[in-house]
Jmol script that loads the backbone (N, CA, C; Angstrom):
load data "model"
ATOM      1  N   UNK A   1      13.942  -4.808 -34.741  1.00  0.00           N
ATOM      2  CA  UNK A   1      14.692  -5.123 -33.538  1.00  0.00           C
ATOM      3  C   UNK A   1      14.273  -4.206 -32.381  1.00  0.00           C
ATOM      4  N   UNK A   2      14.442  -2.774 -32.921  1.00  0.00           N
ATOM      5  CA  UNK A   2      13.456  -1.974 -31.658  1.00  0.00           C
ATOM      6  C   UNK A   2      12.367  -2.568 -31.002  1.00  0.00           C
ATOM      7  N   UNK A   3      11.615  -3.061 -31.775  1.00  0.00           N
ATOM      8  CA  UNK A   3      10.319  -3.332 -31.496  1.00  0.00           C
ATOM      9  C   UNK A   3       9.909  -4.347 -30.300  1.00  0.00           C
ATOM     10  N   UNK A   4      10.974  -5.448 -30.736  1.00  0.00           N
ATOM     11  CA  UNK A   4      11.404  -6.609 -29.674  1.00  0.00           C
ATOM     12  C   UNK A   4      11.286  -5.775 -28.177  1.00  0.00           C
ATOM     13  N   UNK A   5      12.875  -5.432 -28.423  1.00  0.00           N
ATOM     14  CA  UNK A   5      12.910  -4.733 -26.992  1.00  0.00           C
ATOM     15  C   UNK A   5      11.899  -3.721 -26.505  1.00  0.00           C
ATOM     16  N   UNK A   6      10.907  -2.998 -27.287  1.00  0.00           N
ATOM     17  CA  UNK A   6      10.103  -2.356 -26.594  1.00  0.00           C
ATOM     18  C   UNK A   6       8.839  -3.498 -26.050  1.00  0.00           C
ATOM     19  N   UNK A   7       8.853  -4.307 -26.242  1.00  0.00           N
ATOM     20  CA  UNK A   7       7.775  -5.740 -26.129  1.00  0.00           C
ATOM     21  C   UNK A   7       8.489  -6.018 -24.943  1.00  0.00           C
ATOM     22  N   UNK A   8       9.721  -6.043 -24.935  1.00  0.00           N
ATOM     23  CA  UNK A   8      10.285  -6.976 -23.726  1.00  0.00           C
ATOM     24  C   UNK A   8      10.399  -6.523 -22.961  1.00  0.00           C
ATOM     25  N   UNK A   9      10.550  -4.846 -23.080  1.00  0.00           N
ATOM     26  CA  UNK A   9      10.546  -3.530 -21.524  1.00  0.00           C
ATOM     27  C   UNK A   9       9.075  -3.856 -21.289  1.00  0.00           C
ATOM     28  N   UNK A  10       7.915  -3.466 -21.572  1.00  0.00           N
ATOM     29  CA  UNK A  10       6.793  -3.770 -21.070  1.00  0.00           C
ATOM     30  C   UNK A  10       6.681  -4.812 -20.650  1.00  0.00           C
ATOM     31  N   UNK A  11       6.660  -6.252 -21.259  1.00  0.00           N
ATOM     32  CA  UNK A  11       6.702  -7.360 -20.167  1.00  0.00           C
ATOM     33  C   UNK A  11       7.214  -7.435 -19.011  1.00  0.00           C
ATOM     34  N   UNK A  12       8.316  -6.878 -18.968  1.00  0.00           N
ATOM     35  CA  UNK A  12       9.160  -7.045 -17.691  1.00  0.00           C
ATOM     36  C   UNK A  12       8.512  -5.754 -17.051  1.00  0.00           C
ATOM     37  N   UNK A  13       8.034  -4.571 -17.366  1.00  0.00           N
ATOM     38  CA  UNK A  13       7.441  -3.098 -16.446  1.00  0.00           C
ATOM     39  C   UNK A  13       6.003  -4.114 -16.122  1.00  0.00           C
ATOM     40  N   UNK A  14       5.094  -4.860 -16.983  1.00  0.00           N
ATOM     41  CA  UNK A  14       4.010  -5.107 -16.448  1.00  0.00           C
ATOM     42  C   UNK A  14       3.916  -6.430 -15.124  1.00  0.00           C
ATOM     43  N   UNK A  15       5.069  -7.346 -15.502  1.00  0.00           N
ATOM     44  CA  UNK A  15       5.337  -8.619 -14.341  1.00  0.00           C
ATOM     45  C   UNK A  15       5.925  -8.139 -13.353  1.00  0.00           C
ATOM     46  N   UNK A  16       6.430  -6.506 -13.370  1.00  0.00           N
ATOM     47  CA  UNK A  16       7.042  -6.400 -12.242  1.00  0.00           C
ATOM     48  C   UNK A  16       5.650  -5.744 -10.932  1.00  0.00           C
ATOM     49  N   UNK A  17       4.821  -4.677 -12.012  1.00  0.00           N
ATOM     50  CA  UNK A  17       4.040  -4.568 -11.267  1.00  0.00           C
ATOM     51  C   UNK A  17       3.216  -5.101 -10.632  1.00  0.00           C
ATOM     52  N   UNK A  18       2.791  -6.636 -11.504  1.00  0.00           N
ATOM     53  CA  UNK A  18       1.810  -7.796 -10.968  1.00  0.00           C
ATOM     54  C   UNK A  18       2.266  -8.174  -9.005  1.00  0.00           C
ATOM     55  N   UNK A  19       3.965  -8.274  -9.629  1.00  0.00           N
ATOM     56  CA  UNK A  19       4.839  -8.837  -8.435  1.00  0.00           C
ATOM     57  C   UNK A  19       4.497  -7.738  -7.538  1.00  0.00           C
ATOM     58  N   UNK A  20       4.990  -6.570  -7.363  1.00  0.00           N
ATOM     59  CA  UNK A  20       4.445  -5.566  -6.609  1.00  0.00           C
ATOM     60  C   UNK A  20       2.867  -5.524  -5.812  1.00  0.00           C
ATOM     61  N   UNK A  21       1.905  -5.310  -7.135  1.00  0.00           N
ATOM     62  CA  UNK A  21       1.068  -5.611  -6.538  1.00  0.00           C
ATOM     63  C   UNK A  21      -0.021  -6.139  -5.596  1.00  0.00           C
ATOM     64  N   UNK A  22       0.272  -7.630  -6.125  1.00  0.00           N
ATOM     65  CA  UNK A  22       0.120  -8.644  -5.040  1.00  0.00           C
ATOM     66  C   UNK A  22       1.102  -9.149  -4.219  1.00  0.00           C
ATOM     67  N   UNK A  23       2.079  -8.418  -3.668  1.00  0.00           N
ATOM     68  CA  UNK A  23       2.816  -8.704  -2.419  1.00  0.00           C
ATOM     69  C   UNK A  23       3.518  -9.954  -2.537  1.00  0.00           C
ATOM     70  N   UNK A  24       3.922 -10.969  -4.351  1.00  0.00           N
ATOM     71  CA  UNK A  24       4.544 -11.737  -4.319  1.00  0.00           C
ATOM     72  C   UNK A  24       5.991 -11.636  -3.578  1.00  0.00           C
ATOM     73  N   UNK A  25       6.284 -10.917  -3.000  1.00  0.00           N
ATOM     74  CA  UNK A  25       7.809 -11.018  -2.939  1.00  0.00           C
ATOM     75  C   UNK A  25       7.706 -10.908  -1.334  1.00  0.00           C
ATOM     76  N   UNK A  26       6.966 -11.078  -0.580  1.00  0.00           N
ATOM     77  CA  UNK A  26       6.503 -11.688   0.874  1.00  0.00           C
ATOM     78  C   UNK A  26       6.791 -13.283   0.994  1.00  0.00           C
ATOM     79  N   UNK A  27       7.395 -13.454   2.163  1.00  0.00           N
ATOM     80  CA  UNK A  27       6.991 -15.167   2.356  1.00  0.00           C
ATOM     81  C   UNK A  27       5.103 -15.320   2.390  1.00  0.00           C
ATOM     82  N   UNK A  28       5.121 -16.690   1.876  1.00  0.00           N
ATOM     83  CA  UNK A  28       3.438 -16.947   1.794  1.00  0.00           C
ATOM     84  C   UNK A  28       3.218 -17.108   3.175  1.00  0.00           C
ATOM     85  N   UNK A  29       1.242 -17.388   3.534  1.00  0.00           N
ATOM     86  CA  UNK A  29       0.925 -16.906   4.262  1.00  0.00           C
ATOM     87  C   UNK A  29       0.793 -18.457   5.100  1.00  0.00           C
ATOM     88  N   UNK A  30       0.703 -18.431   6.230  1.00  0.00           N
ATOM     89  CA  UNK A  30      -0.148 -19.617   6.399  1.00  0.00           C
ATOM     90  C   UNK A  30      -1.163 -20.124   6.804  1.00  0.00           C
ATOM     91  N   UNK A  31      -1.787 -19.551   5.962  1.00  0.00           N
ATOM     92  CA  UNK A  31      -3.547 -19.480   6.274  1.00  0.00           C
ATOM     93  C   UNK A  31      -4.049 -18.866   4.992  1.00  0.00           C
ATOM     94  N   UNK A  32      -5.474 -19.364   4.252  1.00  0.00           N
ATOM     95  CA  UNK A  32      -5.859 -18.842   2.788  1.00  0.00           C
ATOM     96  C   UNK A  32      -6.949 -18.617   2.591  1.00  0.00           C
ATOM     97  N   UNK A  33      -7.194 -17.971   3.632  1.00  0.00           N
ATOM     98  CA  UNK A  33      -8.512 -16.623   4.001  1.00  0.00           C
ATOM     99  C   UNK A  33      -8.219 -15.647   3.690  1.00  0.00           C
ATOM    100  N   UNK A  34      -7.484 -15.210   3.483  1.00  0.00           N
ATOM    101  CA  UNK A  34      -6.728 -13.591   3.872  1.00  0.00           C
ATOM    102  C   UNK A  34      -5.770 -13.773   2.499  1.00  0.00           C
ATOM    103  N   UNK A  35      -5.898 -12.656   1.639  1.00  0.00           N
ATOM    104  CA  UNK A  35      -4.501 -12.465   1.058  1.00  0.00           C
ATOM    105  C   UNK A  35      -3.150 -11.367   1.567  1.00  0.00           C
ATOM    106  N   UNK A  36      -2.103 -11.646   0.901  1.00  0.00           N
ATOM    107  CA  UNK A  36      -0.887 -10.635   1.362  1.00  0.00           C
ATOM    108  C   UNK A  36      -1.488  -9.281   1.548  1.00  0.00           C
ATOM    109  N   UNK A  37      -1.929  -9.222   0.320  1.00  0.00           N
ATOM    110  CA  UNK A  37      -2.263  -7.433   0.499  1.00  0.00           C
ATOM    111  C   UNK A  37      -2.852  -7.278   1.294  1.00  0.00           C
ATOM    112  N   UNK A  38      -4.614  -7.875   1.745  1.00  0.00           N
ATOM    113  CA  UNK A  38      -5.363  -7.511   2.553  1.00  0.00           C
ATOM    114  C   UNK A  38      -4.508  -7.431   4.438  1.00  0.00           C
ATOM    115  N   UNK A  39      -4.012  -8.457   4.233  1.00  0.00           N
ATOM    116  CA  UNK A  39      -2.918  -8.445   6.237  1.00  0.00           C
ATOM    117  C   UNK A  39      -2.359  -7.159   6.206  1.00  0.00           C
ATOM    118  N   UNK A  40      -1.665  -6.409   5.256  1.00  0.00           N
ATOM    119  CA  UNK A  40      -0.678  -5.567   5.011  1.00  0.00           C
ATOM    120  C   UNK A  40      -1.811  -4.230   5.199  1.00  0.00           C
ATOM    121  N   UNK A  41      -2.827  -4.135   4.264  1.00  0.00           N
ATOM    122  CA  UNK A  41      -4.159  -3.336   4.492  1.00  0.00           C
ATOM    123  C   UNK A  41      -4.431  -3.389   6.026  1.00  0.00           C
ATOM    124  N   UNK A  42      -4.637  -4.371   6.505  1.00  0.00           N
ATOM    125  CA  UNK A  42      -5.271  -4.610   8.002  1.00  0.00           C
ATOM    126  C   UNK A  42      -4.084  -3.816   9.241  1.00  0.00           C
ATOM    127  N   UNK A  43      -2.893  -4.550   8.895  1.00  0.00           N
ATOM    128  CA  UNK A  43      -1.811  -4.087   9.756  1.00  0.00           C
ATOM    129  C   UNK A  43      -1.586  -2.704   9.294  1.00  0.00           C
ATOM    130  N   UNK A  44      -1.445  -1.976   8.369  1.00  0.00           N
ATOM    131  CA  UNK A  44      -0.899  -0.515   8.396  1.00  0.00           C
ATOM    132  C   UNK A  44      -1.975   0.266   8.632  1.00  0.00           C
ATOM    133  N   UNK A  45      -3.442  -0.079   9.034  1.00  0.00           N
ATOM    134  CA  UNK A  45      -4.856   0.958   9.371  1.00  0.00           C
ATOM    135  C   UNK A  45      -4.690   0.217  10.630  1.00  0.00           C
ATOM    136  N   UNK A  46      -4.086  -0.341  11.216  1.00  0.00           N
ATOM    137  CA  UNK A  46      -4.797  -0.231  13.000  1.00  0.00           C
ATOM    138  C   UNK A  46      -3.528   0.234  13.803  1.00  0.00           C
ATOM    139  N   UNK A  47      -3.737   0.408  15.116  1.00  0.00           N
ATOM    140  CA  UNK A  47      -3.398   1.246  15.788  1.00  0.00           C
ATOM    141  C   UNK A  47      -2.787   0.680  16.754  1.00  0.00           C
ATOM    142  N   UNK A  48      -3.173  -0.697  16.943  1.00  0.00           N
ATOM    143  CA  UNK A  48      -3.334  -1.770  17.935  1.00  0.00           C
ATOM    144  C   UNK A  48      -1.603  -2.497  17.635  1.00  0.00           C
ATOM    145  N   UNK A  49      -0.956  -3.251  18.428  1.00  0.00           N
ATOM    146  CA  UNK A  49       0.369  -3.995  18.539  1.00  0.00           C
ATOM    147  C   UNK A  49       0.237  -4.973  17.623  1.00  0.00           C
ATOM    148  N   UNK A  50      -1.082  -5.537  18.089  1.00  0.00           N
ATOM    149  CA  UNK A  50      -1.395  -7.023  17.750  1.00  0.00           C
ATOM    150  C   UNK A  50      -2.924  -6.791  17.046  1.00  0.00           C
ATOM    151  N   UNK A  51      -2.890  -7.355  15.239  1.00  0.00           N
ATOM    152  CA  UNK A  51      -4.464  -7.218  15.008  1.00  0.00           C
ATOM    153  C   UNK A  51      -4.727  -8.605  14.536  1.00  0.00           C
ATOM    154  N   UNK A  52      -5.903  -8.811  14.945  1.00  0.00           N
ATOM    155  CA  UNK A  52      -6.266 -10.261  14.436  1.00  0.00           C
ATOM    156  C   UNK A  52      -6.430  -9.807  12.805  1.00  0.00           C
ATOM    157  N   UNK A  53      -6.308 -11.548  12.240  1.00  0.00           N
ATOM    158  CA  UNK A  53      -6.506 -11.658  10.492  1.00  0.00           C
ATOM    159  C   UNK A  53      -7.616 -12.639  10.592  1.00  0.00           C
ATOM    160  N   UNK A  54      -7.405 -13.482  11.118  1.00  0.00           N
ATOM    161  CA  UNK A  54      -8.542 -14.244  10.619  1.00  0.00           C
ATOM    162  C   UNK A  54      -9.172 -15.618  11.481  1.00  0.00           C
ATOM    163  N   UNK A  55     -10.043 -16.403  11.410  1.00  0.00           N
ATOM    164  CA  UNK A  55     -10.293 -17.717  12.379  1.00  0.00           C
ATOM    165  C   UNK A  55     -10.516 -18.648  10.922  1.00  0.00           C
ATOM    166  N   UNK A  56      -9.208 -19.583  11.169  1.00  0.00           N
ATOM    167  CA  UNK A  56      -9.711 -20.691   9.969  1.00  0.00           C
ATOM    168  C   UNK A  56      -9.152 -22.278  11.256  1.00  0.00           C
ATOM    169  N   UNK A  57     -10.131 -23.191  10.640  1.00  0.00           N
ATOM    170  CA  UNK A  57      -9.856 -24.432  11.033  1.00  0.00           C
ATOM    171  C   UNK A  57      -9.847 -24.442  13.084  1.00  0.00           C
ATOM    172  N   UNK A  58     -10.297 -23.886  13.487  1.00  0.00           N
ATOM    173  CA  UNK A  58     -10.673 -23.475  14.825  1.00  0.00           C
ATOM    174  C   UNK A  58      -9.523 -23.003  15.317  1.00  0.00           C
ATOM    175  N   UNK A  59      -8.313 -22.126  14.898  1.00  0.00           N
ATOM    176  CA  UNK A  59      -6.946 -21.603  15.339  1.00  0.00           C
ATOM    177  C   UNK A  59      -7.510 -19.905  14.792  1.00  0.00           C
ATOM    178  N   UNK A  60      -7.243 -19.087  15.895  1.00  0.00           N
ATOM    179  CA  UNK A  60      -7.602 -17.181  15.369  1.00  0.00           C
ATOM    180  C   UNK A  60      -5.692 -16.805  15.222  1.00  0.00           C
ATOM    181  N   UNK A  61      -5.344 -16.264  14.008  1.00  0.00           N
ATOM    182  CA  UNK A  61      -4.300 -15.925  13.501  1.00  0.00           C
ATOM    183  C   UNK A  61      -4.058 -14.019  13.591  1.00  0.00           C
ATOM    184  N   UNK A  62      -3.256 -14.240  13.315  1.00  0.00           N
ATOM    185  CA  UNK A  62      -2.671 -12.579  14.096  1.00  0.00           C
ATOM    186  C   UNK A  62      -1.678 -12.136  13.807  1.00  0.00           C
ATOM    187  N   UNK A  63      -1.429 -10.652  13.356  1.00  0.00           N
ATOM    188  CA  UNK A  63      -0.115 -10.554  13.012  1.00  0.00           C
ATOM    189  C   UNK A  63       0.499  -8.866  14.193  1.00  0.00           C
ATOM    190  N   UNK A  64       1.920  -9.512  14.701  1.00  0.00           N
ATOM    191  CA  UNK A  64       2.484  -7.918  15.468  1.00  0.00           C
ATOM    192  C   UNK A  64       2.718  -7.717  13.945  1.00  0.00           C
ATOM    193  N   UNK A  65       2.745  -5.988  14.937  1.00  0.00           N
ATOM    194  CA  UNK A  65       3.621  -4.776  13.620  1.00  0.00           C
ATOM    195  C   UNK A  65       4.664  -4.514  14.006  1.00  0.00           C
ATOM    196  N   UNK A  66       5.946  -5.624  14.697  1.00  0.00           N
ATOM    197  CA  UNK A  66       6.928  -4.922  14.910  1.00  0.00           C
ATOM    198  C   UNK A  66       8.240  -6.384  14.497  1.00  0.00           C
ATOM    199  N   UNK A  67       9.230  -5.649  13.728  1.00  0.00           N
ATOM    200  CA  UNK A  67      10.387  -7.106  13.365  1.00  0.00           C
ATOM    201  C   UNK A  67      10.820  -7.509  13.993  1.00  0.00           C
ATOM    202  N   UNK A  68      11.319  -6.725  15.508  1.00  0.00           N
ATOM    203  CA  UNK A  68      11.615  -6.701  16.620  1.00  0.00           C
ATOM    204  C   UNK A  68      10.851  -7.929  17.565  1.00  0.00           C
ATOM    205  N   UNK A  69      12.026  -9.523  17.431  1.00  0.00           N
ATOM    206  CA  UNK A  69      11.583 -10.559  18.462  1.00  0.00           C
ATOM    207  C   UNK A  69      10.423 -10.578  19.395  1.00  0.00           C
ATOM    208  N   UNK A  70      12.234 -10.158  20.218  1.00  0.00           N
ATOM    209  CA  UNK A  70      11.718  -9.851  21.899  1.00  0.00           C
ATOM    210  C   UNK A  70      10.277  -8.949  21.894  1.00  0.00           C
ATOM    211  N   UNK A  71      10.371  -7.803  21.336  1.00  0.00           N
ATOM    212  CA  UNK A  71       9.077  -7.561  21.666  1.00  0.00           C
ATOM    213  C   UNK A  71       7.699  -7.623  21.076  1.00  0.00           C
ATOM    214  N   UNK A  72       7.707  -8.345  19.848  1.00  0.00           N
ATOM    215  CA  UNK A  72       6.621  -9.164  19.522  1.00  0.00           C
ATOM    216  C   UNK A  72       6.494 -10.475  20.214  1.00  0.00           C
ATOM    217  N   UNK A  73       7.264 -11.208  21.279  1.00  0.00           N
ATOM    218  CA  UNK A  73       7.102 -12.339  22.336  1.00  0.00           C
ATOM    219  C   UNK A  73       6.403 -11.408  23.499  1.00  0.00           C
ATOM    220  N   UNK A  74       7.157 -10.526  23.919  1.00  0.00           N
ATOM    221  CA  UNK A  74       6.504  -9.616  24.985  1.00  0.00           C
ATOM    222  C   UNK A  74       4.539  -9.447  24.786  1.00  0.00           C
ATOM    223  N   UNK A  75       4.698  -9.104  23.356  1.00  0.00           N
ATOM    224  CA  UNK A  75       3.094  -8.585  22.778  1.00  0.00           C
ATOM    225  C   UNK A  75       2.373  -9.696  23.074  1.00  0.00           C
ATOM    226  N   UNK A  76       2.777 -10.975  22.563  1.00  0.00           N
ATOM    227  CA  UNK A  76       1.845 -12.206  22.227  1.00  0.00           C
ATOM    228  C   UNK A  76       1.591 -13.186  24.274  1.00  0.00           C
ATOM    229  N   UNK A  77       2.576 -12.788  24.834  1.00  0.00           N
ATOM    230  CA  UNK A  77       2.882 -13.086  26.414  1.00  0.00           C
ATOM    231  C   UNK A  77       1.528 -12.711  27.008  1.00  0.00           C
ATOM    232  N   UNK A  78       1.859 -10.961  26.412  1.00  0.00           N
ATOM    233  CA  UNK A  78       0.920 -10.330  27.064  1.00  0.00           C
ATOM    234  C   UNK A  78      -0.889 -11.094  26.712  1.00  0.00           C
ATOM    235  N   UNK A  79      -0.978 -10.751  25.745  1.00  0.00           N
ATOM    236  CA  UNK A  79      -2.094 -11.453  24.710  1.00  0.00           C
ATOM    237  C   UNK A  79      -2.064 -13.052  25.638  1.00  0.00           C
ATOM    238  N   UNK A  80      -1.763 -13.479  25.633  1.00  0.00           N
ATOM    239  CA  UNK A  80      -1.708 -15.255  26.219  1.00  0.00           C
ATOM    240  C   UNK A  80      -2.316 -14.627  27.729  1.00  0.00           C
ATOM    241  N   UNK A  81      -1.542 -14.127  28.637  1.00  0.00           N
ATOM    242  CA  UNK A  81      -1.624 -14.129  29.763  1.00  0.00           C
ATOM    243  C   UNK A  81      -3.291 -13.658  29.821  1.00  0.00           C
ATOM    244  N   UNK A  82      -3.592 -11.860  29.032  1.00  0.00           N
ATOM    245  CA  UNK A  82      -4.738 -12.103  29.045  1.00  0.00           C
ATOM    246  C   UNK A  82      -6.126 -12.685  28.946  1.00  0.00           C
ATOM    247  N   UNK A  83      -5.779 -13.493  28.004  1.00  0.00           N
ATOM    248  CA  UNK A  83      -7.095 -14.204  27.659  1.00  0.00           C
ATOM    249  C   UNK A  83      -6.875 -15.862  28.235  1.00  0.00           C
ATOM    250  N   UNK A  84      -6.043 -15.824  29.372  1.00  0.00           N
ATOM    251  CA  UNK A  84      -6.684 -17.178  30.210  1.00  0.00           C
ATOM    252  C   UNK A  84      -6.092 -18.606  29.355  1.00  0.00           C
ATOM    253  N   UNK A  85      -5.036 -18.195  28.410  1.00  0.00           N
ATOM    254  CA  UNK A  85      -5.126 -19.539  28.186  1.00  0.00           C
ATOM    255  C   UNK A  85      -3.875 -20.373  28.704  1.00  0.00           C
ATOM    256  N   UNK A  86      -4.113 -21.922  28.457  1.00  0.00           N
ATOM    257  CA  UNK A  86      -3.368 -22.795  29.789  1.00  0.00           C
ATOM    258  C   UNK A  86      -1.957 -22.691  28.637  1.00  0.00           C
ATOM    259  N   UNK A  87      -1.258 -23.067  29.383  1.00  0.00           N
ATOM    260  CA  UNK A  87       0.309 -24.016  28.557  1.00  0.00           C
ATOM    261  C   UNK A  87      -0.034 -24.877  27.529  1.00  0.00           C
ATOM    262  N   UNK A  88      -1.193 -25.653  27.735  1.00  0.00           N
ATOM    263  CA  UNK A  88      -1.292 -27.119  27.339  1.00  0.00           C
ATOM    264  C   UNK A  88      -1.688 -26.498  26.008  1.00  0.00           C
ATOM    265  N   UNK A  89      -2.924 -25.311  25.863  1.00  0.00           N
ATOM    266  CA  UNK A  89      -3.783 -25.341  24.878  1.00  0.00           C
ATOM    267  C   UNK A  89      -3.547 -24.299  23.896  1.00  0.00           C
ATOM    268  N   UNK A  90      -1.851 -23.968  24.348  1.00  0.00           N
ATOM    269  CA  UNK A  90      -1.589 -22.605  23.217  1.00  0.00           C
ATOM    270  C   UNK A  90      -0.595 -23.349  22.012  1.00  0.00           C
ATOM    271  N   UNK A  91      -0.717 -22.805  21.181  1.00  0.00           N
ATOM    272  CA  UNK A  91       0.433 -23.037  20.268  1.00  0.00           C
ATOM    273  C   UNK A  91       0.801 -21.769  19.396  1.00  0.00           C
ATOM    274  N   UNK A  92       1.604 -21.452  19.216  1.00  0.00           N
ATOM    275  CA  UNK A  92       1.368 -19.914  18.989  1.00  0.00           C
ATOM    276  C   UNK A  92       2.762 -19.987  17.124  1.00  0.00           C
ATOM    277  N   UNK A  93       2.578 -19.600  16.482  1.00  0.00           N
ATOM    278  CA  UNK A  93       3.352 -19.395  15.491  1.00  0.00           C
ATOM    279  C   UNK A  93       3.499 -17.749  14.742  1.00  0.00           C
ATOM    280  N   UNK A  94       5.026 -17.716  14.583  1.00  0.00           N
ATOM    281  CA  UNK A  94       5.026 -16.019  14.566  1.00  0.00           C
ATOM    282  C   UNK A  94       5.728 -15.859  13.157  1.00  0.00           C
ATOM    283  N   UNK A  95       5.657 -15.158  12.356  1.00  0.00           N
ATOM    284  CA  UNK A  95       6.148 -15.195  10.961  1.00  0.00           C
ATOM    285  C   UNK A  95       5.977 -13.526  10.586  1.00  0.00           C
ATOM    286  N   UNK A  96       6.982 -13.275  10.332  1.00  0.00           N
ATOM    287  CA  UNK A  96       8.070 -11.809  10.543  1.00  0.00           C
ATOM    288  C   UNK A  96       7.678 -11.264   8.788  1.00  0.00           C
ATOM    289  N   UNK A  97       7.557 -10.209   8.902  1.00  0.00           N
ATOM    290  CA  UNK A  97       7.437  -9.685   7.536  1.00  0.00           C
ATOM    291  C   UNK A  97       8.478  -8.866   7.501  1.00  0.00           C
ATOM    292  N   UNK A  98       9.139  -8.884   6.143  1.00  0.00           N
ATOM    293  CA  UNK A  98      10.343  -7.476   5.923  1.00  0.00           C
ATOM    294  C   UNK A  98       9.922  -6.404   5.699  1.00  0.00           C
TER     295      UNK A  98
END
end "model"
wireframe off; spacefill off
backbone 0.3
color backbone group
């Protein structure tokens, strides 16, 4: 009977680390260039508000480092205004990490 439960603490210590590991416990991404970990890698080494992740399907994806709305709209405003683009030709989607 010991034995069980020492089988069943490791299963559950090794699925938890899998979960850990690969950042299952994130909403998924939407885009499948890039995994969780690597955005999370990318965003905690730069320095920058706003770092690009990736160009799939002719749309360049991007993530702020901040949970904070308003001023990840402020960031992406800014970002829009700079690079010239019209009303017509933006579409912009923002997805918040905990």
């Amino acid at each position: 009977m010991k034995k069980v439960f020492v089988t069943i603490g490791f299963a559950i210590i090794i699925a938890g680390a899998l979960v850990f590991y690969n950042k299952l416990y994130y909403p998924s991404l939407p885009i499948e260039t890039i995994s969780k970990r690597e955005v999370l890698e990318k965003l905690n080494t730069s320095d920058q508000p706003i770092v690009f992740l990736s160009k799939e399907n002719g749309q360049e994806w991007y993530i702020v480092h901040t949970p904070n709305t308003s001023e990840s709209d402020e960031i992406i405003k800014r970002m829009v205004s700079q690079s010239g683009l019209s009303g017509n030709r933006r579409h912009i989607d923002v997805a918040v990490l905990p």
